[in-house]
matplotlib code that plots the C-alpha trace (Angstrom):
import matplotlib.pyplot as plt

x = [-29.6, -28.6, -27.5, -28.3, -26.6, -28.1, -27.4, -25.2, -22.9, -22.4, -22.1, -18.9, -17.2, -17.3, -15.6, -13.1, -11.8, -12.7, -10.3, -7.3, -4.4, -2.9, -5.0, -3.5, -5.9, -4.8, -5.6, -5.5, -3.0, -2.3, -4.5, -7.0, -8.2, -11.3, -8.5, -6.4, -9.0, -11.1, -7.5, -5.9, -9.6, -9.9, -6.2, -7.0, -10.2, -8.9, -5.6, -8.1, -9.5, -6.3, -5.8, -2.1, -3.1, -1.3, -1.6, -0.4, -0.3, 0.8, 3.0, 3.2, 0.1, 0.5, 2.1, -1.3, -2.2, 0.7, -1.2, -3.3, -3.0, -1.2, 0.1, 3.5, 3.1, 1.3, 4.5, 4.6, 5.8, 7.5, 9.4, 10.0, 8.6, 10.2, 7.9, 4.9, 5.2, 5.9, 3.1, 0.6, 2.6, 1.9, -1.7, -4.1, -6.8, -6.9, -9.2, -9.1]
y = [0.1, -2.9, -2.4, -5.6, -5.7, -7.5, -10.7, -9.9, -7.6, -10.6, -12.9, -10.6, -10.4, -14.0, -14.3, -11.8, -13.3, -16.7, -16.4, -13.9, -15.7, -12.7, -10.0, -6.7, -4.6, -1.0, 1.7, 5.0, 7.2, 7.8, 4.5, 4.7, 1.4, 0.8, 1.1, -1.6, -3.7, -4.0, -4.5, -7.0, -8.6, -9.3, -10.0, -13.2, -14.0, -14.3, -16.5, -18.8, -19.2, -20.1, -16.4, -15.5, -11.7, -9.1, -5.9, -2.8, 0.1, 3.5, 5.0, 2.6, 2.9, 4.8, 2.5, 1.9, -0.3, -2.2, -4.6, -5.9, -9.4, -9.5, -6.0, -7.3, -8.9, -5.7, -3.5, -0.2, 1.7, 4.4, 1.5, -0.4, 0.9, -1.8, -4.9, -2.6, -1.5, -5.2, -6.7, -4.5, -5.2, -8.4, -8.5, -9.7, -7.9, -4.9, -3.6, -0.2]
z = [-5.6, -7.3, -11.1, -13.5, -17.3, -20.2, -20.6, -23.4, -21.2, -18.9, -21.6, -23.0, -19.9, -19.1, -22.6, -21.8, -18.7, -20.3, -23.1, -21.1, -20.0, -18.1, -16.0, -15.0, -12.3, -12.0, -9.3, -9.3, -8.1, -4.5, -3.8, -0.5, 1.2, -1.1, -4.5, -2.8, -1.6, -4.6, -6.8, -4.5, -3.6, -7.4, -8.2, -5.6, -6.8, -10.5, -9.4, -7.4, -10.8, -12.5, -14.5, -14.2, -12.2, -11.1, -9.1, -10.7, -8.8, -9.9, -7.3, -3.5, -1.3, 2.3, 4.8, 6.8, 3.7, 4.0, 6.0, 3.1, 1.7, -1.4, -1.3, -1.0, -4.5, -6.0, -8.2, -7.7, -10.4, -8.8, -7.4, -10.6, -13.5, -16.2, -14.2, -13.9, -18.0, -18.6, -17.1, -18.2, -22.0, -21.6, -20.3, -22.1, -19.9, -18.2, -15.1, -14.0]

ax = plt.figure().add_subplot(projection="3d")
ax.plot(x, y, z, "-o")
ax.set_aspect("equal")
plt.show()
């Protein structure tokens, strides 16, 4: 099933990422393989458009993710909570 928005919907989002300088994307706890692939999947997409983006995880992903590129730029904040609280302080934009 393929989900359309009104054009208006589109048309706010583009403005959103439009207008943010700095993107935070979030998982959720304990991420799985589809958490860290959509996060660090987008996280690249938005840098290859110029967006400062970062990936904010909440605690560090199993090892078997560790394969992933651009996990070893996501913070962890069980591993360092000040840079995770920071950049999501300083984001103007933040997916979950």
């Amino acid at each position: 099933m393929i989900t359309t928005f009104p054009d208006h919907d589109r048309d706010r989002v583009k403005a959103l990422l439009h207008q943010a300088r700095r993107i935070a994307v979030i998982t959720h706890h304990d991420p799985d393989g589809d958490a860290m692939g959509s996060c660090l999947g987008l996280v690249r997409v938005l840098r290859n458009a110029g967006t400062l983006a970062s990936a904010v995880l909440p605690n560090t992903p199993p090892a078997f993710l560790h394969w992933m590129p651009g996990h070893a730029d996501a913070v962890a904040a069980d591993r360092d909570r000040t840079r995770s609280e920071q950049l999501l302080r300083e984001a103007d934009l933040v997916f979950a």
